[in-house]
TORMARKE-346580 format. One record per residue: residue in one letter; z, y, x of N, C-alpha, C, O in turn. Coordinates in pm, whole numbers, plus 50000, padded with zeros to 5 digits. Each point is the difference from the previous one (the first is absolute). Layout:
<recs>
aZYXZYXZYXZYX
...
</recs>
This chain:
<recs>
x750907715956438499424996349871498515002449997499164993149942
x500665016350121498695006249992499344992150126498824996549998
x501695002050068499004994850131500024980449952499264992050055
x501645004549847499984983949964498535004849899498984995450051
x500865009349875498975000749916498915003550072498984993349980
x500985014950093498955006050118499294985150079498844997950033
x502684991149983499324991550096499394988849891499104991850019
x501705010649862499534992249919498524995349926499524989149967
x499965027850024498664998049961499105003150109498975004749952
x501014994950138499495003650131499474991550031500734990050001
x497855007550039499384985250051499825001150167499185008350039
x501444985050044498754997250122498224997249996499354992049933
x500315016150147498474992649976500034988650099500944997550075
x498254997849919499944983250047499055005450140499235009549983
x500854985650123499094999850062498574992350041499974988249965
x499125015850088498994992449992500034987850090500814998350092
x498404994849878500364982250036499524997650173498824996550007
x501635004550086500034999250131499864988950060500614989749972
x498125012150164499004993850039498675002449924499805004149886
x499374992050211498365002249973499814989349871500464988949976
x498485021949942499594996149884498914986850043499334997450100
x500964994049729499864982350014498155004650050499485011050021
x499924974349982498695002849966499354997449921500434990949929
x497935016050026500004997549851499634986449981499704991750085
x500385007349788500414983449898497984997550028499085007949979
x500914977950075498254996449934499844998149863498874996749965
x501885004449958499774999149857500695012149919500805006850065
x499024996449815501015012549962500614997249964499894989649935
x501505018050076500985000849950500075000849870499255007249933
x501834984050010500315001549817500495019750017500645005950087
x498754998149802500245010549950501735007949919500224998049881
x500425007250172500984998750002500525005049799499485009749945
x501184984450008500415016249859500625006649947501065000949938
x498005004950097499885011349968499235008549928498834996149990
x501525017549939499235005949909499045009450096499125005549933
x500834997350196499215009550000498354993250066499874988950052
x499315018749933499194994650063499375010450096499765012149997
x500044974550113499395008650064498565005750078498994993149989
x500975017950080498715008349990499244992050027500304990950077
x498355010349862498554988250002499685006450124499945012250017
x499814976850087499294997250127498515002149965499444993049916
x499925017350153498354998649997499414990850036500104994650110
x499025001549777499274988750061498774999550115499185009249996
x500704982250089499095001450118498334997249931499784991349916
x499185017950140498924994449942499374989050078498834997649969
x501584996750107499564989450113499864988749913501104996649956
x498044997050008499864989749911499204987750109498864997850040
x502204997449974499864983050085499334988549958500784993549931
x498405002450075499424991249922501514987850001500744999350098
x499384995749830500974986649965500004988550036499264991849944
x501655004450170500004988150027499094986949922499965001649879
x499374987050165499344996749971500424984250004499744995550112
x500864994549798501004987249999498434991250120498815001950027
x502034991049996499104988450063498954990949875500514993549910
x498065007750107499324993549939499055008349901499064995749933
x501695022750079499225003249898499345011350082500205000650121
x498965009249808499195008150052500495018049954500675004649907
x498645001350202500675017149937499274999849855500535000149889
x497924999650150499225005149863500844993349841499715004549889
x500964988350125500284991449871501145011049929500304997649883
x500345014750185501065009149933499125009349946500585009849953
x497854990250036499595009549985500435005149844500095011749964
x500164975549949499864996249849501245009049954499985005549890
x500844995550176501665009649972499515011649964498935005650025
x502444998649885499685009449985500365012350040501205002650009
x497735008050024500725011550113501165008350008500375004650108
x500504998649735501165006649985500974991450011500915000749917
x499164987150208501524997050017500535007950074499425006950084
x502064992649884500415010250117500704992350139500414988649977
x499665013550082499964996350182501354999850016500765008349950
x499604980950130500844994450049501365008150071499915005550110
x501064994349829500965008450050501044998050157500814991050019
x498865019750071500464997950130501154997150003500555006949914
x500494983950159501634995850007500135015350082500335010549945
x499334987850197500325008650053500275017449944500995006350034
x497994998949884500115010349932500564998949923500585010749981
x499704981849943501475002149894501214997650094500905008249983
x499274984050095501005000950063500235011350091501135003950029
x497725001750016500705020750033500605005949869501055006450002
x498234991449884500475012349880501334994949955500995007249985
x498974978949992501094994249941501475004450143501114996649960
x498885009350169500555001050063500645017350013501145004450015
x497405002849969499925015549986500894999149852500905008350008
x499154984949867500625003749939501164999449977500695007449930
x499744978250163501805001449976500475010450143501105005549994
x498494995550063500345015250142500235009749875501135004749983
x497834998549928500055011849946501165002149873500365011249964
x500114977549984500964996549887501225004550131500435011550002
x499944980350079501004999550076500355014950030501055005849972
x498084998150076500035019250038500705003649911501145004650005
x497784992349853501015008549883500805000949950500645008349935
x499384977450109502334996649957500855006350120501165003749985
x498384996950095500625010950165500255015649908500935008049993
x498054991249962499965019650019500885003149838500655010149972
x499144979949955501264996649889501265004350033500575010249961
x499974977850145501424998450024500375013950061501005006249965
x498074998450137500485009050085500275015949861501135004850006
x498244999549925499925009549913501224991249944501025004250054
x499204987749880501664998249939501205000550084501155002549964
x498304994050187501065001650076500865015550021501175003550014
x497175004349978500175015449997501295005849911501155003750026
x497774994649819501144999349923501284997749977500655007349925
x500014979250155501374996750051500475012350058500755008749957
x498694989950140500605009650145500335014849875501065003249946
x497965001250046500135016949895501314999249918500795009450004
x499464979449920500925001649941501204997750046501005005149949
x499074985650167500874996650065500935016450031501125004049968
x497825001750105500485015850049500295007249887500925008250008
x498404990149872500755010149876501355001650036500625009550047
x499764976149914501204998249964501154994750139501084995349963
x498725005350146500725001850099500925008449983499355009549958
x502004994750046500935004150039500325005249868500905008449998
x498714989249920500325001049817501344989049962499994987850016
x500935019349940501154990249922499484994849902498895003249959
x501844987649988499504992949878500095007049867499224997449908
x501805012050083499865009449840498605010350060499765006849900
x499454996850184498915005050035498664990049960498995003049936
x501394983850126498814989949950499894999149841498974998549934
x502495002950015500254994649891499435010149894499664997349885
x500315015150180499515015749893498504999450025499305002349902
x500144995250207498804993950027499264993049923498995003849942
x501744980350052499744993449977499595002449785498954997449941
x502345008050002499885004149909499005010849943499635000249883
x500005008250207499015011450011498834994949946499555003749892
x499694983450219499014993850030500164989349838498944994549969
x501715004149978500064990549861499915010549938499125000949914
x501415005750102499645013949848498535004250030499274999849901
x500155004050218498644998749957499094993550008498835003649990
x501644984450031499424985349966499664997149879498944994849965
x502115009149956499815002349838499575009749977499074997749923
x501035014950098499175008049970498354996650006499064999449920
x501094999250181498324996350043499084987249916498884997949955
x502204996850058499934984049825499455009149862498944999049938
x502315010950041499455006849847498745008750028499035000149925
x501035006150170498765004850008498694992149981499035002449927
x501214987450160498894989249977499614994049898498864996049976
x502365002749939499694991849858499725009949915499554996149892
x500605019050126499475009249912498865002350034499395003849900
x499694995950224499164997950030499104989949952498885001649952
x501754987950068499364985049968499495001649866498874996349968
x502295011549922499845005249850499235007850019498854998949957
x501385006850082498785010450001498614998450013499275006149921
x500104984650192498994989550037499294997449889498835002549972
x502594988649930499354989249926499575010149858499014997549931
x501965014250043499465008449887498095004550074499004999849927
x500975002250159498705007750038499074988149999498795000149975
x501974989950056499044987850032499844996849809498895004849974
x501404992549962500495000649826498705012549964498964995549953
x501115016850064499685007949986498205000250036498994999849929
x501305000950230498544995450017499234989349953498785001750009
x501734985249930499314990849914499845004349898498944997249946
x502205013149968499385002949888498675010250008498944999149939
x501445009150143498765010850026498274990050056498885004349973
x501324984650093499204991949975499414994349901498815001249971
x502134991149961499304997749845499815007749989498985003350059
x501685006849866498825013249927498885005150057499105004149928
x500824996450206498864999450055499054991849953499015004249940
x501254981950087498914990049981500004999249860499014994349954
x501765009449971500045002349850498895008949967499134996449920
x500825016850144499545010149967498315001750074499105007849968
x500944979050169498444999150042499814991149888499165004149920
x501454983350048499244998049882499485003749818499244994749919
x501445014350083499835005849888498405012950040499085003249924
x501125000250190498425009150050499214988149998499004998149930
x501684991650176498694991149969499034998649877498905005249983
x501964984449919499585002749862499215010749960498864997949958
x501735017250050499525008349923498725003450106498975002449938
x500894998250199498694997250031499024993149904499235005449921
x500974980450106499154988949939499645010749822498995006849982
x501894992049939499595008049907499205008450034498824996649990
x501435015450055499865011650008497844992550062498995004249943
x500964986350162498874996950020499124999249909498945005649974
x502284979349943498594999149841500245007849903499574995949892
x501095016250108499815006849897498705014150098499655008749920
x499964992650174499015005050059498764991650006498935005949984
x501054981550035499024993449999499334997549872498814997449987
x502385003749883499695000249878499345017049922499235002549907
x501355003750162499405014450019498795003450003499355006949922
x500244985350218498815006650059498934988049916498805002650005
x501604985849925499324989949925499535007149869498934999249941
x502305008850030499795006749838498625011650033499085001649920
x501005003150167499945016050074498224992349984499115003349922
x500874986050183498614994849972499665000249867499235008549958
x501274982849966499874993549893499315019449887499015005449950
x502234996050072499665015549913498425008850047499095004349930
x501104995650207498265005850075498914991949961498865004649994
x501424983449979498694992849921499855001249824498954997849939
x502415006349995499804999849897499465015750005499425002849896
x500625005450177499785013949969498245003849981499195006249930
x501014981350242498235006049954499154990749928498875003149962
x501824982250013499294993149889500085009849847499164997649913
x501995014050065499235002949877499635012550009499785006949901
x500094998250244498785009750020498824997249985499065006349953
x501084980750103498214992649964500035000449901498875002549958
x501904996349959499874996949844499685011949945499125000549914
x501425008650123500155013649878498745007150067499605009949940
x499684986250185498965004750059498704993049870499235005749922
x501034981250104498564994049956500154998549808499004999349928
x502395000550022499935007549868499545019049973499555004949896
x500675000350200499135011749994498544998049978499375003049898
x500184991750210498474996850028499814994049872498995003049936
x501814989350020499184992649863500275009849890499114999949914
x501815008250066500195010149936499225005849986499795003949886
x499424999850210499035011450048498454995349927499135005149930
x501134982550132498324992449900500064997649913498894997749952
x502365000449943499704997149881499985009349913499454998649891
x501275014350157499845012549947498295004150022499355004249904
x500144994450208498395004050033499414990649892499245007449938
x500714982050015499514989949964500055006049849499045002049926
x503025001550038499485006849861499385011849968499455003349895
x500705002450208499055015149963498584994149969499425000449891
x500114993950233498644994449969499524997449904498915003449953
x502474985649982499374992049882500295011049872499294998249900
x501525011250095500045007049908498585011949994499435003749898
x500285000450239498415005450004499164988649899499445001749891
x500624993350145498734987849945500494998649859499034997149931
x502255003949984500155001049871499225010349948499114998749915
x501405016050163499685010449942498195001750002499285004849912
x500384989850208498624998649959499114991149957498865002049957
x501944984250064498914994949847501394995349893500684989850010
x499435020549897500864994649883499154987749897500464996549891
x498394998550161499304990749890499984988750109499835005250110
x500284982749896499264985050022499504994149895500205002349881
x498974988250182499144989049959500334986250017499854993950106
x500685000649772501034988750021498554991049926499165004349920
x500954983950133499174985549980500694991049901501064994250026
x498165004649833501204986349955498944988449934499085000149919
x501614990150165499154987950002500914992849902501224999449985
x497024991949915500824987849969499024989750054498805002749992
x501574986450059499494988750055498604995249849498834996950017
x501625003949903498584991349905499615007049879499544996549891
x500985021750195499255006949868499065009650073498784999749987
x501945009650099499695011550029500495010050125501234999450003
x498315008950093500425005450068499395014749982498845004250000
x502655003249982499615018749955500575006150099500964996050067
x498405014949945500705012650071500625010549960499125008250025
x501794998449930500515007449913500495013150107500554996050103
x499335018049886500855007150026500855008549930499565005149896
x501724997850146501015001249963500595008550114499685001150118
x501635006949782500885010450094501074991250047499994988049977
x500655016150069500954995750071501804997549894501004993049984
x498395017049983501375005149895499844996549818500785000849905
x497684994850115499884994849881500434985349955499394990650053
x501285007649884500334982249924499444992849997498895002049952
x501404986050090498704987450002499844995649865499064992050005
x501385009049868500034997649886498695003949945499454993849909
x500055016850150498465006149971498704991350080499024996549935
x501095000750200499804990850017499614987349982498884994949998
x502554999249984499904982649893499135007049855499124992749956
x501085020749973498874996549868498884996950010499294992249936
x500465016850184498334997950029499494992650024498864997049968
x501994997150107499184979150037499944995849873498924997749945
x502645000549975499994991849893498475001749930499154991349978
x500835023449997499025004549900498834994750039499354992549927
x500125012650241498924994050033499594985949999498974996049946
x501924996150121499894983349901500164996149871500074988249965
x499995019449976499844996449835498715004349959499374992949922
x500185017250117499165003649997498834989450041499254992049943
x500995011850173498784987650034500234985149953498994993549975
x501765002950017500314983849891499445002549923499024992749999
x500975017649882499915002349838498565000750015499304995549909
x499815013250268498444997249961499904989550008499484994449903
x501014996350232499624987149973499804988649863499014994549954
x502095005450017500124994249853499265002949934499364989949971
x500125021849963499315005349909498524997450022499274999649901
x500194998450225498764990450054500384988149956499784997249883
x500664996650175500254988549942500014995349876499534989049972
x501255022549906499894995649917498995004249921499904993949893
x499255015550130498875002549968498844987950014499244996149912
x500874999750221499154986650005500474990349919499054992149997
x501755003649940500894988649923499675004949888499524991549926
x500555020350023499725002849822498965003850001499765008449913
x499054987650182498565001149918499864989150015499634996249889
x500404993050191500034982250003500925001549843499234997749907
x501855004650057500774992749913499345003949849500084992649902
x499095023550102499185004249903498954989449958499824996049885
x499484999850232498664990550010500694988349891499674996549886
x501175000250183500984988049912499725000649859499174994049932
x501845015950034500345003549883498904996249894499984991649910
x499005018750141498725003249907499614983050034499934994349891
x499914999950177499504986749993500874991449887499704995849888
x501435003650187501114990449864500645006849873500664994349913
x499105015550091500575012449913501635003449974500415002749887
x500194997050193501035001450036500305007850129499494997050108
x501495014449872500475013450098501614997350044500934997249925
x499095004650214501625000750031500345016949947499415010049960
x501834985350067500605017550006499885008450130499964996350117
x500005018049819500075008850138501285002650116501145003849975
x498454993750119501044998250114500225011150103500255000350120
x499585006849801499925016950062501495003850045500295008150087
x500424985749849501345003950044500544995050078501135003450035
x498104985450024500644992050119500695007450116501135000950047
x497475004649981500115013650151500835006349982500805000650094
x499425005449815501275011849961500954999050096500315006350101
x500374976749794500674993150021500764997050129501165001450038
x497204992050038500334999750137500025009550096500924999050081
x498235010949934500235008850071501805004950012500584999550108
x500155005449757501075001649995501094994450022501105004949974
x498634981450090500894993250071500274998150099501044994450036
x497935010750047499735001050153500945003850083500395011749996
x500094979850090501325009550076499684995750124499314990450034
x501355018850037499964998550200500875002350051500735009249961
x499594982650157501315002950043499885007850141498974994550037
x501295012750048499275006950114501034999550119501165003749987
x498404992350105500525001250125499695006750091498865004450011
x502414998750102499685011350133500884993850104501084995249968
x498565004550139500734991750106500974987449962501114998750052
x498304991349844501114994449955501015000349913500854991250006
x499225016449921501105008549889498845002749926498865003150036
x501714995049845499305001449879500345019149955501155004350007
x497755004149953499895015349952500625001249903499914989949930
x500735018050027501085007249856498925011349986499555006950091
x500104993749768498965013749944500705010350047499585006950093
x501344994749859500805014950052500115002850193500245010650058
x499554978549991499835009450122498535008350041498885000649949
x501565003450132498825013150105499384988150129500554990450052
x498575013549960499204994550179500935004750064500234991150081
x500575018349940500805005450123501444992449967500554995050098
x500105003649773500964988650030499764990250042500704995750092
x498244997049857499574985050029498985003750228499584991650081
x500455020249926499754996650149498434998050039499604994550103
x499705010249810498554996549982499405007950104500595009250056
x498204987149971499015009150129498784999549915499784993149900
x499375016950167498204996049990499674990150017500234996250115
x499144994649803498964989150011500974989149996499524989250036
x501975010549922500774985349912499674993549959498865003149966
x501494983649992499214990949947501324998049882501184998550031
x498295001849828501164992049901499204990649940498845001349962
x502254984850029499464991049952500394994949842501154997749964
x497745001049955500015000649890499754985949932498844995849998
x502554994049926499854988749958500355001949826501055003849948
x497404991349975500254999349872500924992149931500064988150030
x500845017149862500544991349956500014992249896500815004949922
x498694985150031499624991049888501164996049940500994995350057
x498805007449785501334999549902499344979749931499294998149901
x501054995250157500004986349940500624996149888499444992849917
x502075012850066500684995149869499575001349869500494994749900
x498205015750111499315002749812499314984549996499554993150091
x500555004749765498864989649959499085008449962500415009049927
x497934991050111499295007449994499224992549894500144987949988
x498715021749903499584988549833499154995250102499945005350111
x499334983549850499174988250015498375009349947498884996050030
x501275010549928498835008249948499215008050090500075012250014
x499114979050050499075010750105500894997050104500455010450050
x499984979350001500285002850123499224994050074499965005350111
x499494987249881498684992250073499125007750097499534996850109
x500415011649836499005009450060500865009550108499695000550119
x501245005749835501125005150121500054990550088499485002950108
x501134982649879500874993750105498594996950115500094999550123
x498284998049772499104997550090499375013750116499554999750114
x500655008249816499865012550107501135000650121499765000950120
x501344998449826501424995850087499534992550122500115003850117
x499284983649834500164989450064498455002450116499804995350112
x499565011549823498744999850075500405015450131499405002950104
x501715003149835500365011050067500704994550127499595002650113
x501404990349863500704991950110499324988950103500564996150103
x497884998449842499614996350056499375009750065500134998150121
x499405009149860499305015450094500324999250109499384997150102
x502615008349859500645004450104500914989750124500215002450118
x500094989149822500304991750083499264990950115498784998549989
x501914995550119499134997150083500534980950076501054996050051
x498124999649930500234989250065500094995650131500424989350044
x499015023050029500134993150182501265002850040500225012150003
x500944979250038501185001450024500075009750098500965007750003
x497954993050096500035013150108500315011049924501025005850039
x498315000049846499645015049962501634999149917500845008950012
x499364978549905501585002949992501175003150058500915007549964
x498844981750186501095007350075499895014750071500915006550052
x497764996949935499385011650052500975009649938500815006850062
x499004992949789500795007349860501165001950021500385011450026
x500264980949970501564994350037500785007150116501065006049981
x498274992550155499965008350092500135013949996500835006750062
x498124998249844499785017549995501415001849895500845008550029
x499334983049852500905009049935501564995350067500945006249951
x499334985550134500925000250080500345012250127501025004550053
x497344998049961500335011950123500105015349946500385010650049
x498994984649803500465018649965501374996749966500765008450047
x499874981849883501494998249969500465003050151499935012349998
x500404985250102500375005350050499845005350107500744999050097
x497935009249890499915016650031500535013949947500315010650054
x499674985349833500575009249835501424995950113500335007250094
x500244982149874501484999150055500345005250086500895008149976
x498624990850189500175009350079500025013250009500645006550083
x498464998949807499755012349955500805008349936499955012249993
x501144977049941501035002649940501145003250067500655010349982
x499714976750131500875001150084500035014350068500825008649968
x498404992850111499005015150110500545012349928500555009250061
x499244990549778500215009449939501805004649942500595010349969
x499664977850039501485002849950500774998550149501205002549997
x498414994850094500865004850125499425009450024500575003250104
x498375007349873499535010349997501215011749913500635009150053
x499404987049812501065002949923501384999550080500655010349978
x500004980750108501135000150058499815011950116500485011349994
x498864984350092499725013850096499695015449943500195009850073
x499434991249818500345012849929501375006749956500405011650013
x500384973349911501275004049961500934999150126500945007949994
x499024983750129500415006450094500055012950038500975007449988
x497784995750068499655014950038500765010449953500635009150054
x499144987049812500345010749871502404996550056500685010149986
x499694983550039501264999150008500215005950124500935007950018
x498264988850072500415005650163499715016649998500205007550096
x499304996249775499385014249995501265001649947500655008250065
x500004986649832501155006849937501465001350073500945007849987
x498784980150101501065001450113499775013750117500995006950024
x498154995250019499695012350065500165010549909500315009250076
x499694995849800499985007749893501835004850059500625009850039
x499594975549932501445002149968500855009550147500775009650008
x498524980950093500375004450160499645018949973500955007850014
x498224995449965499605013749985501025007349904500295012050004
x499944983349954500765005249876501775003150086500675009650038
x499424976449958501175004850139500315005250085501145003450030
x497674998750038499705009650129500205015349944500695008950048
x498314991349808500185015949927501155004250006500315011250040
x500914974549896501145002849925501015005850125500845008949985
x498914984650128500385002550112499975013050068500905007750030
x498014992649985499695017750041500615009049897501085005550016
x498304995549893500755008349865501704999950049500505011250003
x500114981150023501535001049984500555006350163500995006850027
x497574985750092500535006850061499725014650023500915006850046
x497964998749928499935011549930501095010649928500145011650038
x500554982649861501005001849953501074999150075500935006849957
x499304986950145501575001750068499835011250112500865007150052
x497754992349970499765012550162500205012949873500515010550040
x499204988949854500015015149940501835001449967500575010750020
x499944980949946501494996949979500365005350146500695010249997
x498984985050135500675000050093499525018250028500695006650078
x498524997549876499995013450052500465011449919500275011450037
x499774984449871501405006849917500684999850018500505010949973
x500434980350080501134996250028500465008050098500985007349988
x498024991050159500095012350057499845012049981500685006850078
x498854997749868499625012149913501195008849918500115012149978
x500674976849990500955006849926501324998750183500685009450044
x499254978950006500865000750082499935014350059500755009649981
x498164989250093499565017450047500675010049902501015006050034
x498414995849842500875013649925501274997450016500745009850014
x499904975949991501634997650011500795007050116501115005349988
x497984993850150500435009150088500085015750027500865008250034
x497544991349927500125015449972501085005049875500405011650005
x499874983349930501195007449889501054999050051501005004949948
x499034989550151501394997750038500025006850127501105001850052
x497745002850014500045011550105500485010649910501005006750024
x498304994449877499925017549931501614997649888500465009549937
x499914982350061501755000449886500535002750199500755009650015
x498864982350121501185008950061499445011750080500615001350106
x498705004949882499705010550029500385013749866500245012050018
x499704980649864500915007449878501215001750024500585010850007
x500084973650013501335007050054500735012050134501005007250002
x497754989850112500295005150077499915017649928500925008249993
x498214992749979499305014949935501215000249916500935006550049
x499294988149835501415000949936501495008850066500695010249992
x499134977850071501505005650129499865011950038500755009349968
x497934991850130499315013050014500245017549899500255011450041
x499574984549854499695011849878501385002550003500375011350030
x501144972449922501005003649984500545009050103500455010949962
x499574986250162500305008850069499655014650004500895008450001
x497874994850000499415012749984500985006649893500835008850023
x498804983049817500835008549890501535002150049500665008649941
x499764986050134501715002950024500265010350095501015007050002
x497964993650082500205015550073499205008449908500585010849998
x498314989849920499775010149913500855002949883499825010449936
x501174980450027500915000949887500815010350074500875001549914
x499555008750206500575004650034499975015249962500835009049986
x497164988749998499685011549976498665001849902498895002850042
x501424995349832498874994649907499175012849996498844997649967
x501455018050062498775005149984499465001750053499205008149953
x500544988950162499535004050142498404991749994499964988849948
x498645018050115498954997749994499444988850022499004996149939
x501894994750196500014985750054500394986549882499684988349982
x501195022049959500524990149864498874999949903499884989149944
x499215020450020499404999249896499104991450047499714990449928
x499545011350226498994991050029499974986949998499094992449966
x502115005250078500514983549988499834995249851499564988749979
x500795020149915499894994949884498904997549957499754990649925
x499275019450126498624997249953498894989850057498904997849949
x501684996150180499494992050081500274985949945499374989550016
x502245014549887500394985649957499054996449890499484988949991
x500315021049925499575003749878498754987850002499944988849950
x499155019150130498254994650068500344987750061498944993849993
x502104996950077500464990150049500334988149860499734988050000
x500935020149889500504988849879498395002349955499254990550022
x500385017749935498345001849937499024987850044499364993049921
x500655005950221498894990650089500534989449979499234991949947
x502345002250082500354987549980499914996049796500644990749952
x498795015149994500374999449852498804997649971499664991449918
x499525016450149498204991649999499914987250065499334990649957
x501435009250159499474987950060500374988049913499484988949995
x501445015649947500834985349917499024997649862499704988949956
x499835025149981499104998049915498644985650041499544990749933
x500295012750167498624994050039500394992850112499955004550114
x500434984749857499974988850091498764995950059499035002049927
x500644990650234498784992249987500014986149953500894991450007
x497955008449946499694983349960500044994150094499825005550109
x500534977449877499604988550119498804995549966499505003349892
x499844988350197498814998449990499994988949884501084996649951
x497854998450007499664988849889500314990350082500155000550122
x499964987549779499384986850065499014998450028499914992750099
x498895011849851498694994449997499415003650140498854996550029
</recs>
């Protein structure tokens, strides 16, 4: 049985093909197929120039191009193509012979074995045939759990590089955004260092500036203010600082009435000895017009300006911002709505009229000349104004950044003071902690002494009259005495302060 199966799968090898090998082919051989290929033949560097057809010339291949590859030898493939079936053939030899082996081995196992021997054998070899099956497929399970396993531990891996990834990338622009802020903040720090630097400095000058200017109050409390009117008059007046311009405006008023009322009164002096001459000629007298002036003088009004803004009587030069040598400009104001009598006015309106011709001027130069100046004191006065009331702001600044430092000081006081107050708290505290120990050394050193005495009195209770007994008593005596003072007079802890 065994030797039919033995012969059964058992191959002869073939022998090799006898007589001298063919000769080689002038052309190559078709390539046989097969899957293997075989080993690349080195190529020769001998480069032959190329046959050359009838009619043409070598130089004409020059035009080709140099990476063709070269012409494959028959003869050399026909060695390899020969070396490789020798070498296939071998290996089917050395095949058969190792299975033949195998035959033979088992053949001898089982030589001189009965068949219930093959058959327990045979059964042996199936039981761990299967065995070796379950093993394998628990294996195989096993494989595929680890293989299962290791993919999952992969994803989570690549789960878990990409989740660092990410939080890299974050983690980048939230550093790059960092070190952006980090800038951002180092420029704002020292942009308002510059700031709180060069608001010092201006701090510093406008405080110098007010001391200055407050020197210069205190020493000249008087100026000399200028008040112009274009077609009457230009005065110089001095005045305090703190005094009312209401005193002021009288004095102009007064002084232009004044001088009007001489004018007039020339005037009408010249008119009522002409109108006398009259009279006595035609015999007929007007009436006296003495009351005219009164009249007019007491109507006289002015309206006064300072940088543009018209003056309120009730202010001071120092509200209104005034300096030495100001200019106020002074425009009369003419009341038109009276009907004035017809009686004697002839002679007013001709003085009027001869007055305005005085003052007025016809060369359009000297007008715009005019025009010019009271445009540039309008606004010089204005600027003057401006200068002065941001002058006013830089004070009430000052005056706030002072109250803010007030306040900082005040905090700083409030600060110290309390901490002041907690270092005196904290050393009391110890203070008494300390007596806490010591009383509590001296209550157990009482008790010990206690225990002490009791004992003593219980061997002297043996023998109360005896000389040792009396001493003890008197030792106790001077012992309650000292502790009875000490309790009297406690020490103090220290203050807070």
């Amino acid at each position: 049985m065994n030797g039919a199966a033995v012969q059964a799968n058992g191959r002869t090898a073939k022998p090799p093909p006898a007589g001298p090998a063919p000769p080689a082919p002038a052309s190559a051989p078709p390539v046989p197929p097969n899957h293997t290929h075989p080993p690349q033949q080195p190529r020769s560097n001998t480069h032959g120039p190329p046959p050359t057809a009838n009619g043409t010339h070598g130089h004409a291949q020059k035009g080709k191009k140099k990476n063709e590859p070269a012409p494959v030898d028959p003869a050399a493939m026909y060695e390899s193509l020969k070396n490789r079936i020798a070498a296939l053939e071998e290996e089917e030899v050395h095949e058969e012979e190792e299975e033949r082996k195998f035959a033979e081995e088992a053949q001898k196992s089982v030589k001189g074995m009965g068949e219930n021997a093959i058959h327990a054998k045979y059964i042996e070899l199936f039981a761990e045939l299967k065995r070796m099956e379950r093993d394998h497929a628990k294996e195989k399970q096993k494989l595929v759990k680890d293989k299962d396993a290791a993919k999952s531990q992969l994803t989570k891996a690549n789960q878990t590089k990409t989740k660092m990834e990410n939080l890299a990338r974050e983690l980048q622009k939230d550093n790059k955004k960092l070190r952006e802020d980090s800038k951002r903040l180092a420029q704002c720090v020292e942009d308002a260092q510059e700031e709180i630097a060069q608001m010092k400095s201006d701090m510093a000058k406008r405080a110098e500036k007010a001391k200055l200017q407050d020197v210069k109050y205190r020493e000249m409390p008087d100026i000399v203010v200028k008040v112009v009117c274009r077609y009457r008059a230009e005065l110089f007046f001095k005045i305090s600082r703190k005094t009312k311009l209401s005193r002021l405006f009288n004095a102009w008023t007064d002084r232009m009435e004044t001088s009007t009322s001489k004018k007039v009164e020339s005037v009408k002096a010249g008119t009522s000895a002409g109108s006398a001459s009259n009279a006595q000629v035609n015999g007929t007298a007007k009436p006296d017009g003495n009351a005219a002036p009164s009249s007019h003088a007491s109507s006289m009004q002015f309206i006064f300006s300072y940088g543009g803004r018209m003056l309120e009587a009730d202010q001071t030069p120092e509200e209104a911002g005034m300096e030495d040598g100001d200019e106020i400009y002074a425009v009369e104001l003419m009341d038109l709505t009276d009907a004035p009598d017809t009686d004697g006015l002839d002679d007013r309106v001709e003085s009027r009229r001869q007055k305005l011709k005085k003052n007025w001027t016809d060369n359009p130069r000297e007008a715009r000349r005019a025009l010019e100046d009271m445009f540039d004191i309008v606004v010089r006065e204005r600027l003057k104004e401006v200068l002065r009331q941001y002058e006013l702001r830089e004070r009430h600044f000052e005056c706030v950044i002072r109250s803010k430092e007030l306040e900082v000081l005040l905090s700083r006081a409030r600060a110290a003071e309390q901490k002041q107050v907690a270092e005196g708290e904290k050393a009391r505290a110890e203070f008494l902690e300390e007596q806490k120990r010591q009383m509590a050394k001296e209550l157990e050193s009482a008790h010990e002494g206690q225990n002490m005495l009791i004992d003593k009195l219980i061997s002297c209770c043996t023998d109360p009259q005896s000389e040792r007994t009396q001493r003890i008593f008197a030792s106790l005596r001077e012992e309650l005495e000292r502790r009875r003072a000490a309790a009297a007079h406690p020490p103090e802890p220290p203050s807070g302060d």
